[in-house]
KEZA-718414 format. One record per residue: residue number from 1; x, y, z of N, C-alpha, C in turn. Coordinates in Angstrom, 3 decimals, decimal comma. Example, Ala and Ser with C-alpha at 12.3 -4.5 7.8 and 13.67 -1.06 7.14 Angstrom:
<sites>
> num n_x n_y n_z ca_x ca_y ca_z c_x c_y c_z
> 1 13,190 -5,690 7,800 12,300 -4,500 7,800 13,200 -3,300 7,800
> 2 12,850 -2,250 7,080 13,670 -1,060 7,140 12,900 0,030 7,870
</sites>
This chain:
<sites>
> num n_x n_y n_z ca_x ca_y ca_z c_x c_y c_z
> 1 2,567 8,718 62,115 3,555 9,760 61,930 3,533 10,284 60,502
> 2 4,038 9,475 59,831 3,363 9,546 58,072 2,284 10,650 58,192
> 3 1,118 10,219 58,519 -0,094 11,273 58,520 -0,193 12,749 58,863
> 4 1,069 12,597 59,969 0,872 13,742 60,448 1,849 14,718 59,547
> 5 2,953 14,146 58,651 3,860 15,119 57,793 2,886 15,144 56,727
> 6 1,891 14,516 56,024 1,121 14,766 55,024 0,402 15,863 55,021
> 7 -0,557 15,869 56,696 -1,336 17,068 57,142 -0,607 17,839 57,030
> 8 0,375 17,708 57,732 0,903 19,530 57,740 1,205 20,163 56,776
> 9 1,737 19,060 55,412 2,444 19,352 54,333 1,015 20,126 52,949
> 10 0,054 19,584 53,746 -1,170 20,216 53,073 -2,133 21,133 53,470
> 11 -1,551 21,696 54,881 -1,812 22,333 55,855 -0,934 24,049 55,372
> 12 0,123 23,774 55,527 1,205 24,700 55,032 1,139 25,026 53,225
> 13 0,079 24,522 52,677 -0,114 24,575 51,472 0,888 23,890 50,006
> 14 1,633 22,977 50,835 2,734 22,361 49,845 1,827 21,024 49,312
> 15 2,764 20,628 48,182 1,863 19,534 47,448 2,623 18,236 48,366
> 16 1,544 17,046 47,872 2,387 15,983 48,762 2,250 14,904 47,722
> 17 3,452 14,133 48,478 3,942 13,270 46,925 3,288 12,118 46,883
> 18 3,207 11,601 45,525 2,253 10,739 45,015 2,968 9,281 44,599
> 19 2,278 8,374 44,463 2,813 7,404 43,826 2,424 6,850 42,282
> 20 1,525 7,841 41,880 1,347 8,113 40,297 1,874 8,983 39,628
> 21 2,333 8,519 38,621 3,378 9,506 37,518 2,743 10,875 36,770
> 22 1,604 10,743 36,950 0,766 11,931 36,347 -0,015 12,168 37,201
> 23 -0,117 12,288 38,611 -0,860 12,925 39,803 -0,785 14,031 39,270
> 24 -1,464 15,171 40,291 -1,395 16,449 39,958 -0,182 16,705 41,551
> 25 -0,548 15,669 42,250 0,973 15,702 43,234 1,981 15,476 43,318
> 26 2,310 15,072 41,792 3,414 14,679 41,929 4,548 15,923 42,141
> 27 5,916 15,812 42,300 6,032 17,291 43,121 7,192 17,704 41,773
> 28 7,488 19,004 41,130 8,524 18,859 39,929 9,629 18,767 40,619
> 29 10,044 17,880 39,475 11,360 17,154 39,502 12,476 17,880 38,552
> 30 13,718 17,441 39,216 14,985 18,419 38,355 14,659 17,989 36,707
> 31 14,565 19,131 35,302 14,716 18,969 34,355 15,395 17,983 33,315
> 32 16,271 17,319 34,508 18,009 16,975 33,765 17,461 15,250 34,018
> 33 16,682 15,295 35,370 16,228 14,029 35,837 15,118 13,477 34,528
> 34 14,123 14,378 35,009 13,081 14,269 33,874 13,149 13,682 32,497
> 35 14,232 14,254 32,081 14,639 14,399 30,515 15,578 12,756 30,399
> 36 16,090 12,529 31,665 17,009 11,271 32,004 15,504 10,203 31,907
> 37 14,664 10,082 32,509 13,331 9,338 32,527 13,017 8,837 31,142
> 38 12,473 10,153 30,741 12,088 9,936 28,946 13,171 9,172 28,203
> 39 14,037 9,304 28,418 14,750 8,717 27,511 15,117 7,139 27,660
> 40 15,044 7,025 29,060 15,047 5,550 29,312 13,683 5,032 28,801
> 41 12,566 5,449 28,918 11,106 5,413 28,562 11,147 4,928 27,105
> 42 12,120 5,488 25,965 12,185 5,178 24,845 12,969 5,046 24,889
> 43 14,080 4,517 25,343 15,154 3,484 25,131 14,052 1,868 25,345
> 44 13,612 2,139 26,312 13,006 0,345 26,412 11,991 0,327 25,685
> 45 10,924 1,063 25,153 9,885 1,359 23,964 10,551 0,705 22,449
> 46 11,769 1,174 22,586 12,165 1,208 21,019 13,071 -0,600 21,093
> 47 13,422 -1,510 22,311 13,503 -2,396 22,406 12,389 -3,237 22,595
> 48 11,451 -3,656 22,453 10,389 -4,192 22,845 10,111 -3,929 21,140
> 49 10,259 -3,055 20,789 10,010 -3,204 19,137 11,169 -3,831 18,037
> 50 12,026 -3,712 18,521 13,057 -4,243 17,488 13,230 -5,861 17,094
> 51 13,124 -6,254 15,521 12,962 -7,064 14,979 14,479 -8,122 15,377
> 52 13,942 -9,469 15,547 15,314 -10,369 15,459 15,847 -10,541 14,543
> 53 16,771 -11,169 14,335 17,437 -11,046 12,987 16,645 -12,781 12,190
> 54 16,103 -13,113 13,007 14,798 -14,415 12,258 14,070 -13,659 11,344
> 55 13,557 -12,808 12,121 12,357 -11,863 11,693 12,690 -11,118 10,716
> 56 13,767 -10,675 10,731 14,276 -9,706 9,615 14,692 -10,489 8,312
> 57 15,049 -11,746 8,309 15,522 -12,418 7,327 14,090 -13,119 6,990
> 58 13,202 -13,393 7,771 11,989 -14,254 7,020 11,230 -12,836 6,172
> 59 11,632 -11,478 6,605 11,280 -10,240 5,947 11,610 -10,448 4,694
> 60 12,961 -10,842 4,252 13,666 -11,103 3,347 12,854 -12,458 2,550
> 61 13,140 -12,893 3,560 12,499 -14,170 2,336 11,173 -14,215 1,779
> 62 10,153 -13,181 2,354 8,758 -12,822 1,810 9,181 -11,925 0,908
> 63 9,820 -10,832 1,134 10,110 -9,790 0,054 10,797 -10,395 -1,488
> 64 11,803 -11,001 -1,436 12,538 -11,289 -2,427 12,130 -13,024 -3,044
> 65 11,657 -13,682 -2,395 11,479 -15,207 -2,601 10,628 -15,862 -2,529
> 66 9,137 -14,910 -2,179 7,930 -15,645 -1,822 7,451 -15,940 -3,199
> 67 7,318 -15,232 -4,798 7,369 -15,597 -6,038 7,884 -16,573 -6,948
> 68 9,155 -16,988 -5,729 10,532 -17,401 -6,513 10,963 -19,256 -6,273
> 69 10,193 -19,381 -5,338 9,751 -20,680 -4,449 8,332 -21,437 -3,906
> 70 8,516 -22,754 -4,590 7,174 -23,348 -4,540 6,779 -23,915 -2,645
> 71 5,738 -24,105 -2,307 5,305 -24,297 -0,994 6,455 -25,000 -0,103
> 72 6,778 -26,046 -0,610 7,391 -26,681 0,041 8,482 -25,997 0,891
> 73 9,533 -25,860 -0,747 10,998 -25,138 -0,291 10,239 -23,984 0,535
> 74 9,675 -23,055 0,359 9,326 -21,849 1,302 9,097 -22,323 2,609
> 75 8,502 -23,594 2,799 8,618 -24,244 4,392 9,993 -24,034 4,820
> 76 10,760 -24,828 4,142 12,093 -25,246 4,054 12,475 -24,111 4,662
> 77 13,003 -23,258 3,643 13,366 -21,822 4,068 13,315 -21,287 5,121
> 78 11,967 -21,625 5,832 11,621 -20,839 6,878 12,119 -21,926 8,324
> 79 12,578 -23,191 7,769 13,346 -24,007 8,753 14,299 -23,825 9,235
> 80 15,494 -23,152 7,809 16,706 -22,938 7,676 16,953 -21,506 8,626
> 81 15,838 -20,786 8,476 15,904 -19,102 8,759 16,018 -19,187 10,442
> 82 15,081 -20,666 11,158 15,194 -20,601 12,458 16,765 -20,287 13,191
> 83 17,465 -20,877 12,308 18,980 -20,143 13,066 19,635 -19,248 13,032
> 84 19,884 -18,965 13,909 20,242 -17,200 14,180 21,591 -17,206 13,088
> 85 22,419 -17,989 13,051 23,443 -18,007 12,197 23,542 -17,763 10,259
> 86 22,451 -18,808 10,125 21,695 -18,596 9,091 21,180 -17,235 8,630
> 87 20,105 -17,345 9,219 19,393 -16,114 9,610 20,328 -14,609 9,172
> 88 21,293 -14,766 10,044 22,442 -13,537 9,944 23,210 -13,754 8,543
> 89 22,948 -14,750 8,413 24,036 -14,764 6,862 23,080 -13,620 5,604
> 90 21,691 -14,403 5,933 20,905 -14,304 4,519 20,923 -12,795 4,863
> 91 20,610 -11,603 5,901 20,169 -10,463 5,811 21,304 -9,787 5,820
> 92 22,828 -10,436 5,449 24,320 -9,333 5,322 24,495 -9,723 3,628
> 93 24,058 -10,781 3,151 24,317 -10,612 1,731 23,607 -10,154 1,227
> 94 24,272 -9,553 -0,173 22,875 -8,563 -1,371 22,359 -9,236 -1,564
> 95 21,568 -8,751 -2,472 19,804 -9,210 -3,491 20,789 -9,681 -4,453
> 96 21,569 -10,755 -4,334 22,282 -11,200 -6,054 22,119 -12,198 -6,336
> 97 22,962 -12,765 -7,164 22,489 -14,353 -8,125 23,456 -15,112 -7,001
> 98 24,547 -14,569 -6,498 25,543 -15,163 -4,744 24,148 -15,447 -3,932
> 99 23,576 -14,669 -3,548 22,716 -15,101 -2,247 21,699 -16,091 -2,922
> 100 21,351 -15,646 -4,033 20,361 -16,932 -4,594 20,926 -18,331 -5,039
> 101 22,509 -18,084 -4,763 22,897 -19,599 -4,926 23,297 -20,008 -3,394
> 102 23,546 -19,106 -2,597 23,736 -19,707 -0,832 22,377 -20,349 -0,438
> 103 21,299 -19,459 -0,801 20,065 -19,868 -0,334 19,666 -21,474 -1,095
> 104 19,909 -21,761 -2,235 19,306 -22,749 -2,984 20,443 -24,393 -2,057
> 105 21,347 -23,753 -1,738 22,602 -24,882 -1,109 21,791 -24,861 0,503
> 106 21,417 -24,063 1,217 20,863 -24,163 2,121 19,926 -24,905 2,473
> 107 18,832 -24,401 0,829 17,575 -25,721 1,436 17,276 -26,654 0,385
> 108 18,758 -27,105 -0,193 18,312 -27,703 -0,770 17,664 -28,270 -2,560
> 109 17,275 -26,587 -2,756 16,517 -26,692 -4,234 15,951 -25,257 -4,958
> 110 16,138 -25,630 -6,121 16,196 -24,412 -7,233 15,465 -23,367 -6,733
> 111 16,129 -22,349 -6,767 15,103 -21,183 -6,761 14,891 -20,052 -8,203
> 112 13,282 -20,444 -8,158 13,009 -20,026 -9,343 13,798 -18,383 -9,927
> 113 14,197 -18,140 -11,444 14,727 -16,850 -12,102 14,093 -15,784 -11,630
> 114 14,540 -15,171 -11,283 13,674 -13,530 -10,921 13,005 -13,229 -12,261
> 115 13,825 -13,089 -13,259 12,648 -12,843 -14,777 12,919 -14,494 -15,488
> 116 12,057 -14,875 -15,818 12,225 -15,869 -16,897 11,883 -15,806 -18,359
> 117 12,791 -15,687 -19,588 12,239 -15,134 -20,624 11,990 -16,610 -21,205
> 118 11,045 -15,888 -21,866 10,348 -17,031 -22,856 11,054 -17,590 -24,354
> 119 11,520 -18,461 -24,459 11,793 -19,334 -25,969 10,472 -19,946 -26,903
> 120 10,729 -19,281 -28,082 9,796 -19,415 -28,842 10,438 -19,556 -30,361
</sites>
């Protein structure tokens, strides 16, 4: 039966519908629908990309602390960062001498001066 609404439907010169998104059969669809598609399309595109807040804080801790901390503690760090709680703390506080003293209570141990001047 199927077959026979396809024939006719290509018989009568109408397109017939496809189950690929870029057929040349596929048949147009309302504008409003369409435009509703795309946007779900990059609504879930732009989730599948978005960073955790682990990820965003070990961002942090390469950017601001990878200079500032010897091997070890930088393990450390990246122990402490596994919790989401953590994690969320370090990427809501500033770049200050506060977060460089939360962070040093966190794991533990000194984190080296951002400048260190020299005595001579």
């Amino acid at each position: 039966m199927l077959r026979e609404i396809l024939d006719g439907a290509q018989a009568a010169g109408q397109r017939t519908l496809s189950v690929y998104w870029n057929s040349p059969a596929t048949p147009n669809i309302d504008p409003a629908l369409a435009e509703k598609q795309d946007e779900l399309r990059r609504s879930r595109a732009a989730k599948q990309y978005q960073k955790t807040v682990q990820e965003t804080a070990i961002d942090i801790l390469y950017r601001d602390y990878e200079t500032r901390l010897d091997t070890d503690a930088f393990v450390e760090a990246i122990n402490v960062l596994e919790s989401e709680s953590k994690a969320r703390i370090i990427t809501r506080l500033k770049a200050d001498e506060k977060r460089d003293r939360w962070f040093e209570v966190a794991i533990g141990t000194e984190v080296f001066p951002l400048y260190q001047t020299e005595c001579t």
